[in-house]
N, C-alpha and C positions, 0 to 999 in steps of 0.2 A: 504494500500500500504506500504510495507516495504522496496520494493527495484526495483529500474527501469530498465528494461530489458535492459542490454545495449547494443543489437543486430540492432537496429535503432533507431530512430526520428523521431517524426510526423510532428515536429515545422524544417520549412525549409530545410526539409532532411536531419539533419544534421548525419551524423554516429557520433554514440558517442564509445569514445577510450574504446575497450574491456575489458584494462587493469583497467579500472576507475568503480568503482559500487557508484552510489546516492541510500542509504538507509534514509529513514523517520523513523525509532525504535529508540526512545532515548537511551533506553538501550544500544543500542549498539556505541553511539557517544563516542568519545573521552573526555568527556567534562575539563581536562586539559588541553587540547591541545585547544579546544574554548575560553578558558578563557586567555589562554595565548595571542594568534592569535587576538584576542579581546583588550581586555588589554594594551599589549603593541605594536601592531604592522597594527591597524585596526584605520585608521583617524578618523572614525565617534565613537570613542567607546574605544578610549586611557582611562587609568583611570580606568576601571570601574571593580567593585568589583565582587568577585568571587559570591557574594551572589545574586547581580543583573543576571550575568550572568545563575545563576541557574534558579532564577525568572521567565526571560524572556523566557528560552526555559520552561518553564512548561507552561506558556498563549500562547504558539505558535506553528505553525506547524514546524516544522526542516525538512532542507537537510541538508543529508552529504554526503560528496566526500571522498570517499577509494581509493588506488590506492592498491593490497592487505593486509595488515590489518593496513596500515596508513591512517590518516587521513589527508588529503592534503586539503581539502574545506569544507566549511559552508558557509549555509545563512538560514535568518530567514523568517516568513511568520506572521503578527498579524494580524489575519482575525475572522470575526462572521461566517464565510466560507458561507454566505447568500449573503452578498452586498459588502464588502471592504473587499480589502486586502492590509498588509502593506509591500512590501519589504525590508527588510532591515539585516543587518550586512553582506553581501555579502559578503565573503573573500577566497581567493585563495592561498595557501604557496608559499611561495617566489619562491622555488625550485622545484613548481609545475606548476610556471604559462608559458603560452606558448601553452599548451596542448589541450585548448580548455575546460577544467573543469569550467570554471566561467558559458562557455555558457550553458554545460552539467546542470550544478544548473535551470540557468533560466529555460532552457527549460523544465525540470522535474515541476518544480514549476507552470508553465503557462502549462503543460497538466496534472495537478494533478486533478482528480475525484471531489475531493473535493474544486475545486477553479472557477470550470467551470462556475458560475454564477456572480461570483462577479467583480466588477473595480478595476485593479490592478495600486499603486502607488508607486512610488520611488524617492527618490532622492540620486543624485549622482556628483561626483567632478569631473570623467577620466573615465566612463563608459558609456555613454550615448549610444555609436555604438551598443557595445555590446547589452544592452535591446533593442535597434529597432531592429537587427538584427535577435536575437532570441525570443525576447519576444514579438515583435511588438508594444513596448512600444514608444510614442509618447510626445513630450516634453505638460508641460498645454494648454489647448485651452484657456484658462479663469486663467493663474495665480493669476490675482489681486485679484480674489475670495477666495483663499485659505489665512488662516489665520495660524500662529501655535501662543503658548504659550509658551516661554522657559523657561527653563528646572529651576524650584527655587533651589538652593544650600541646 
């Protein structure tokens, strides 16, 4: 999959803006403009070095939001694309948001081929609507069961 028809939605009808294309080709991301959008302007991901940034889209699946040959959105996917997927670095340009591009991500991502089997997880600070909405994402049944490790300096 390199690019998602944007002529309709399976995930809640949604029409997605004509204007807007989600490409999965890394080749053709912007990845400036993710490092930057990242970097300095992404809550979960202030900080962080160009080098990580490279990193991390080489173990992951990518979307990206075009609106003609800018890139207005990213988000990430770290998946075995078997059992787990991880969402995360969601992000939408300032001067894109409003548009409906954040949902356009999820929903590509939650009807992508290769994600069709797995449990998909996220977390989030001001989003939560949005993944129920499009993603059918549901807050833990069992938080107390999830552990994480933070992050050693």
């Amino acid at each position: 999959m390199d690019e998602l028809d944007p002529a309709a939605s399976p995930v809640n009808n949604l029409q997605l803006q004509p204007d807007i294309r989600i490409i999965t080709d890394p080749s053709k991301f912007d990845v400036d403009w993710i490092h930057d959008a990242l970097s300095q302007r992404a809550y979960g991901a202030l900080g962080r070095s160009r080098e990580t940034v490279d990193s991390s889209l080489a173990g992951s699946l990518c979307f990206a939001a075009f609106a003609g040959r800018r890139q207005v959105g990213f988000a990430r996917v770290v998946t075995d694309q078997a059992t787990f997927a991880w969402i995360c670095d969601v992000f939408v340009d300032e001067t894109a948001r409003g548009r409906g591009i954040g949902a356009q991500l999820i929903e590509a991502i939650v009807t992508d081929a290769r994600l069709q089997t797995v449990r998909m997880a996220l977390a989030t600070r001001d989003a939560g609507d949005l993944y129920r909405r499009h993603g059918g994402f549901e807050p833990l049944a069992d938080p107390e069961r999830w552990m994480e490790r933070p992050r050693r300096a």
